[in-house]
N, C-alpha and C positions, 0 to 999 in steps of 0.2 A: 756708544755707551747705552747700558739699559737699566736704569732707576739709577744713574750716577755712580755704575759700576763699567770698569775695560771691559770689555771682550776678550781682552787677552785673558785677562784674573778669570772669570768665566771660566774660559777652554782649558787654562791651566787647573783649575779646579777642580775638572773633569774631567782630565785626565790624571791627576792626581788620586781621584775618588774609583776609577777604572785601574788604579795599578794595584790600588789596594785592596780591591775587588778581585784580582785577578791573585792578589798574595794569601788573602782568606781562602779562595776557590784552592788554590795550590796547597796550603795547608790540609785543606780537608780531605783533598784527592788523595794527597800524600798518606793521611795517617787512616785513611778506609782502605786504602790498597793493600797497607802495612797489617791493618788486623784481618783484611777479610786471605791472606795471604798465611798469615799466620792458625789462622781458624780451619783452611783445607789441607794444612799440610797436616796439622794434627786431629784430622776430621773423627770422627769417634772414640777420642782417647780421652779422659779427665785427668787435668791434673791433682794430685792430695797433696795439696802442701805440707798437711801436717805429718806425714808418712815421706816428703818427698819420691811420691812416685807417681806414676802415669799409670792408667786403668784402661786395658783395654778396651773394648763393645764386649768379650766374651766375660771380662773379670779378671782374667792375669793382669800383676803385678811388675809394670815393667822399671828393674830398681835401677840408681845411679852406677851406671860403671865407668865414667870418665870426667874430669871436667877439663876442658880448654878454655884456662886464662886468655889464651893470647887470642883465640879466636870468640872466646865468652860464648861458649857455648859446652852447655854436659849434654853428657850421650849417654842413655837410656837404654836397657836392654830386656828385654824379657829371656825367660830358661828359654832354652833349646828344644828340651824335653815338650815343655808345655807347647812350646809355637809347633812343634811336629803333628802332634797329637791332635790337635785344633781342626775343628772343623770348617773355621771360614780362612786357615791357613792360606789359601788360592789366591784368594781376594784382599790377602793382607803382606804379604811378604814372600819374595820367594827366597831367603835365605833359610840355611840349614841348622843356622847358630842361634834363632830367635830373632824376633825383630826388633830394629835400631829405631830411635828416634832422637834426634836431636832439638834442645830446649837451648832458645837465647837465656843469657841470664841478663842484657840489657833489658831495661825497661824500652816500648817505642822511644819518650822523650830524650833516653838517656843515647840512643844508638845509632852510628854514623850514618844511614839514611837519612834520620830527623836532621840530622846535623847538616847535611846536604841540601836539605829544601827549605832549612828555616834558614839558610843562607843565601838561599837565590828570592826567597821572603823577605829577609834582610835589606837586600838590594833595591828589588823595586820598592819598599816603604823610604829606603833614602834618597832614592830617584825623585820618589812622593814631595819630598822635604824638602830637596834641593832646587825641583821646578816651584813650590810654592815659596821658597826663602828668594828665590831669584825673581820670582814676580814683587817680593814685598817691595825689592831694592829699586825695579821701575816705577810702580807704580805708588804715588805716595799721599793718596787719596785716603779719607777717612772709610769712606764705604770698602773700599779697597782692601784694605786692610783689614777691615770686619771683617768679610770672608774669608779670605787667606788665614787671618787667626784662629777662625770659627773651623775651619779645617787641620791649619798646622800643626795643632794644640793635640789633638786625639791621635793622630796619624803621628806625630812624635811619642807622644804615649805607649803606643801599642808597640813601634818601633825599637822603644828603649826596654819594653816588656821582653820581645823577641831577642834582645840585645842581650840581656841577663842572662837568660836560660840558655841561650846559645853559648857564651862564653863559659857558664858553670858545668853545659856538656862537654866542653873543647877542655877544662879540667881538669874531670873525673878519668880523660881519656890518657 
């Protein structure tokens, strides 16, 4: 015991504190990889929302020519004409039709990657819960259970937070 606390409650704590560490970590990994993934496929192109169109480096206009519901994704095309004529054509496509670009139309929150890693998030935060609800059931100490509460309390929060939005993407879907 140290200050009238287990050891066990301790290590359970911290490793509770370490799952959830490593579910924030996973989080963030998850949704930098998602944008910075996103940012080089569409590396020099702006989207105009209010035009719905993609702008290339040179200023062509590449308009909607498809949308896939099933895969939520439009496909984008500039002229043929223009992409020929182009002088960083080399460096940009080597089709003969203009080039393609495809655009998610999920949001990251809303699309089954998210859904895949706030679900393995999911998991370790209820691993979090379940080693700290199983220590309360041991150990039945007043200090004891100050920690474990002082823990179980946020770490159930953010779990039930994850829980939401994961369900309301599972859904939409």
């Amino acid at each position: 015991m140290i200050h009238g606390i287990h050891i066990e409650v301790l290590l359970a704590g911290g490793y509770a504190l370490l799952l959830v560490g490593v579910s924030v970590i996973l989080e963030f990994v998850a949704r930098h990889a998602h944008n910075r993934s996103e940012h080089f496929r569409n590396s020099g192109f702006v989207y105009q929302k209010k035009m719905d169109v993609w702008q290339c480096p040179t200023g062509i206009h590449l308009t909607r020519e498809q949308t896939d519901f099933q895969r939520k994704i439009a496909i984008y095309r500039a002229p043929a004409h223009k992409c020929n004529g182009c002088h960083v054509k080399g460096d940009c496509t080597d089709s003969h039709h203009g080039r393609v670009l495809e655009s998610r139309l999920d949001a990251w929150l809303q699309s089954e990657l998210n859904r895949f890693h706030r679900g393995i998030s999911l998991a370790l935060l209820l691993l979090a819960v379940l080693i700290l609800a199983a220590e309360m059931f041991l150990h039945q100490g007043g200090r004891d259970w100050l920690v474990l509460l002082v823990l179980l309390l946020p770490i159930g929060l953010a779990g039930s937070r994850y829980w939401v939005s994961f369900s309301e993407s599972a859904r939409k879907s």
